[in-house]
DRENLO-250528 format. One record per residue: x, y, z of N, C-alpha, C in turn; chain. Coordinates in Angstrom, 2 decimals. Layout:
BEGIN
((X; Y; Z); (X; Y; Z); (X; Y; Z); "A")
...
END
This chain:
BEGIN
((-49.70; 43.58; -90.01); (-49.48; 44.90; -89.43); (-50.83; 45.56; -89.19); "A")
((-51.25; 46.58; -88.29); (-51.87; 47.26; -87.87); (-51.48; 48.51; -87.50); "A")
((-52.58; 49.12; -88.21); (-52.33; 50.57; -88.57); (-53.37; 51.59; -86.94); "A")
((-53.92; 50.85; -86.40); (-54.46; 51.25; -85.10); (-53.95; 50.91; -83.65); "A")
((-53.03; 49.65; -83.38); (-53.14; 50.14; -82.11); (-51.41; 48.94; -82.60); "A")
((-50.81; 49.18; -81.62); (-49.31; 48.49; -81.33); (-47.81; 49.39; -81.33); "A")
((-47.12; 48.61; -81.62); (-45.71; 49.46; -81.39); (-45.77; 49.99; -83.10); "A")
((-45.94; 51.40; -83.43); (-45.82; 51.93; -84.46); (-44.72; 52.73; -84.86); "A")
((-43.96; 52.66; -85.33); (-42.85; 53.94; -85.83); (-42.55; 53.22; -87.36); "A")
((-41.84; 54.17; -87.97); (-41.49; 53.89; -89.43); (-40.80; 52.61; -89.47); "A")
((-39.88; 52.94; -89.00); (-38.95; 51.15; -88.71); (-39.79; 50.11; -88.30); "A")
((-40.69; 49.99; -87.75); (-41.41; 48.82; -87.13); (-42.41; 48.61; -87.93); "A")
((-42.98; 49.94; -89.01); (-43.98; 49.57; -90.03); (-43.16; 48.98; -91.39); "A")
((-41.72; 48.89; -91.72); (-41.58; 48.83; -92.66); (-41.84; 47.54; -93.04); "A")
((-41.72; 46.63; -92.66); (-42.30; 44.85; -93.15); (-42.87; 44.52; -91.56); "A")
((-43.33; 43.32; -92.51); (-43.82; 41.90; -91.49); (-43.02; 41.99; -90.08); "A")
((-41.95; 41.52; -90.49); (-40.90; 40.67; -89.41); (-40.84; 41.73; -88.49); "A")
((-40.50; 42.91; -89.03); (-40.04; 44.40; -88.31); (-41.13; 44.77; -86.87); "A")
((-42.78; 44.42; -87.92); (-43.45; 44.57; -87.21); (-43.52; 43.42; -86.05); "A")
((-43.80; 42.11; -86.20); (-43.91; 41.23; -85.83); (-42.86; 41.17; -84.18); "A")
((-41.32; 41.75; -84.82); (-40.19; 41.77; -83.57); (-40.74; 42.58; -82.57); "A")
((-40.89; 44.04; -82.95); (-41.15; 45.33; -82.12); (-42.06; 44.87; -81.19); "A")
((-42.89; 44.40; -81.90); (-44.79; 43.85; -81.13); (-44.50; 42.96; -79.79); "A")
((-43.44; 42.06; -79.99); (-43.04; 41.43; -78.96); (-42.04; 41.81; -78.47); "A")
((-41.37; 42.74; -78.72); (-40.22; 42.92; -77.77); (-40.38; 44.35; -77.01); "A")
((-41.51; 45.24; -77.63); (-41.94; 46.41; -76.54); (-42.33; 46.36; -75.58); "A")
((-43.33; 45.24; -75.47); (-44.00; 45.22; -73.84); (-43.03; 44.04; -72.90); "A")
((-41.90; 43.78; -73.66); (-41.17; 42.94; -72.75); (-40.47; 43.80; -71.89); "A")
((-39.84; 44.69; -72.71); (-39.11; 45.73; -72.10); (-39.71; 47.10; -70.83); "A")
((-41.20; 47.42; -71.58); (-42.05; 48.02; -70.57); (-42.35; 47.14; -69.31); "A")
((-42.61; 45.94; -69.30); (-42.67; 45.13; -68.54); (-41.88; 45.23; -67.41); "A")
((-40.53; 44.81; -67.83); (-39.46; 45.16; -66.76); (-38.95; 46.36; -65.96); "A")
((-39.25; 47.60; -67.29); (-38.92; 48.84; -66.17); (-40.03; 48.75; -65.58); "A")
((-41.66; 48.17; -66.08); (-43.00; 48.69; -64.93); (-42.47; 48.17; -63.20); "A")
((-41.46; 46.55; -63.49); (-41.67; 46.32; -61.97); (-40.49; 47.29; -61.29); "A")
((-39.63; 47.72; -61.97); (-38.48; 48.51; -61.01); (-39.11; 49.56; -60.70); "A")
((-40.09; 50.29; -61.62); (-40.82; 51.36; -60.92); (-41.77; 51.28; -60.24); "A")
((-42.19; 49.83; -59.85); (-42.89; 49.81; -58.50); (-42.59; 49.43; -57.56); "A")
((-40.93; 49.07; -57.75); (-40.19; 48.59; -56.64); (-39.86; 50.06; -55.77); "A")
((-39.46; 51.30; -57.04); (-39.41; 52.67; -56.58); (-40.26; 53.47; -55.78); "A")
((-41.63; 52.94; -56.78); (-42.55; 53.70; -55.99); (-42.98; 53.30; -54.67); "A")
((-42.90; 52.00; -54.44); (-42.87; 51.78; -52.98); (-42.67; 51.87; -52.19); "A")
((-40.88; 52.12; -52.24); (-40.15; 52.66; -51.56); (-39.89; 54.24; -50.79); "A")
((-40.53; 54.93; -52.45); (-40.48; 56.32; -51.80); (-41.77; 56.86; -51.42); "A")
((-42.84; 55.56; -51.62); (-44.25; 55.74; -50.41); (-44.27; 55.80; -49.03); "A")
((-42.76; 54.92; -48.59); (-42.81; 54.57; -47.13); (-42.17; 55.70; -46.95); "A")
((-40.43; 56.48; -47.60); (-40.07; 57.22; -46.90); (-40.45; 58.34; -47.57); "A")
((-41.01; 58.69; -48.45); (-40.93; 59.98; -48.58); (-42.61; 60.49; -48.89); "A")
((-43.44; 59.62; -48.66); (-44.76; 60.36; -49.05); (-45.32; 60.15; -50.12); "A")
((-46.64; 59.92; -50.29); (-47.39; 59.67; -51.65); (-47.33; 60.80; -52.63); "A")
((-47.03; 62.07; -52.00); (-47.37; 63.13; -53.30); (-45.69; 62.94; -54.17); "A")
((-44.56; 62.92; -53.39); (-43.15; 62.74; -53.91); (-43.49; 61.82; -54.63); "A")
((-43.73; 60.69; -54.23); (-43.73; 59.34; -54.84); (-44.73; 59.26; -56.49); "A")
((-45.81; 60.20; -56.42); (-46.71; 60.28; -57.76); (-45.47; 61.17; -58.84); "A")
((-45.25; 62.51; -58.26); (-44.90; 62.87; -59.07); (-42.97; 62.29; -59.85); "A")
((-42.52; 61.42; -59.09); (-41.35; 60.60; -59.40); (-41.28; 59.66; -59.97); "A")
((-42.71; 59.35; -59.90); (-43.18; 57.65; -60.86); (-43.95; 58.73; -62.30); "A")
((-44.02; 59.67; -62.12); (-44.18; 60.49; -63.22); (-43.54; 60.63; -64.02); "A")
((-42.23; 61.41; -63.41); (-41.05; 61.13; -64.42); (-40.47; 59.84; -64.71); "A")
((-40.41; 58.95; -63.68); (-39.34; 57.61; -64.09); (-40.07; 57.40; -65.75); "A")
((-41.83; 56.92; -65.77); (-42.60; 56.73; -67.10); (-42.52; 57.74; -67.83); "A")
((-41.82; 59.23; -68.17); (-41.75; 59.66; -69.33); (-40.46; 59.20; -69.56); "A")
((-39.11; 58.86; -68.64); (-37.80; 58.45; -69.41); (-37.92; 57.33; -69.52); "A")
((-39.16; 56.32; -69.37); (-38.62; 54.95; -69.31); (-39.62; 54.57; -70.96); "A")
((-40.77; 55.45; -71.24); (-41.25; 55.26; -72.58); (-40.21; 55.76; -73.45); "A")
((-39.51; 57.07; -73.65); (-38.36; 57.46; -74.19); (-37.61; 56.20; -74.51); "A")
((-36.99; 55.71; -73.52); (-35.98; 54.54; -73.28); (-36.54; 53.67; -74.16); "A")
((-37.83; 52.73; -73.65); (-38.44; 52.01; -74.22); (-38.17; 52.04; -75.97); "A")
((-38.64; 53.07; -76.44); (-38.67; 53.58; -77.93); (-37.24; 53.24; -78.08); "A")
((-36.68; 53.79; -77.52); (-34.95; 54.22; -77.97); (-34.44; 52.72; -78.00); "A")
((-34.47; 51.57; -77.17); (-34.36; 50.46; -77.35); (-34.42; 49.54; -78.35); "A")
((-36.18; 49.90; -79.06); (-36.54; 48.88; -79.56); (-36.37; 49.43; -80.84); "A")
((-35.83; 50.23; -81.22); (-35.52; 51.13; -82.28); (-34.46; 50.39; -82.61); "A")
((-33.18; 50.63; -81.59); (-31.81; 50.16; -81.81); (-31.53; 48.75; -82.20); "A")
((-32.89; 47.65; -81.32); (-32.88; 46.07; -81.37); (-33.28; 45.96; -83.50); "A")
((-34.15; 47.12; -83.83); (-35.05; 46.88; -85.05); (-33.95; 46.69; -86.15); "A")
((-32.85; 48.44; -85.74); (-31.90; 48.48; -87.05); (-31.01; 47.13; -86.93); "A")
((-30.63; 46.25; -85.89); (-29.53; 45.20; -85.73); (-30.26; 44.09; -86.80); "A")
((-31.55; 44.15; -86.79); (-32.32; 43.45; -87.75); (-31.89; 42.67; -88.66); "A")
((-31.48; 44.19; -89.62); (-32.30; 44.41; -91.17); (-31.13; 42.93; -91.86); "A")
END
């Protein structure tokens, strides 16, 4: 475990394994929403403009880190 940089929350610090799951299964999940939100943002580059498009890929990444968390939270407790 590491106390400086990775997927940190109480559940994911409590052991090894906990840590070990989270570590690999957070950026799997960021991974996948990153390409739908650049499938988005692409899309609303062509029709709707770069400034729409910044501030929409703005929000999609605050609900999709939310999400993210909320996920790997739920995968942690199926765990124990």
């Amino acid at each position: 475990m590491n106390s400086l940089y990775g997927y940190r929350t109480p559940q994911s610090l409590k052991n090894e394994k906990n840590w070990q799951f989270a570590n690999k299964l957070w950026p799997k999940i960021l991974l996948k929403y990153s390409l739908i939100i650049l499938g988005i943002q692409l899309t609303t580059i062509v029709f709707f403009g770069y400034i729409i498009s910044v501030f929409l890929t703005i929000i999609l990444w605050i609900i999709i880190l939310f999400l993210s968390i909320i996920l790997t939270e739920n995968k942690l407790k199926k765990i124990r």
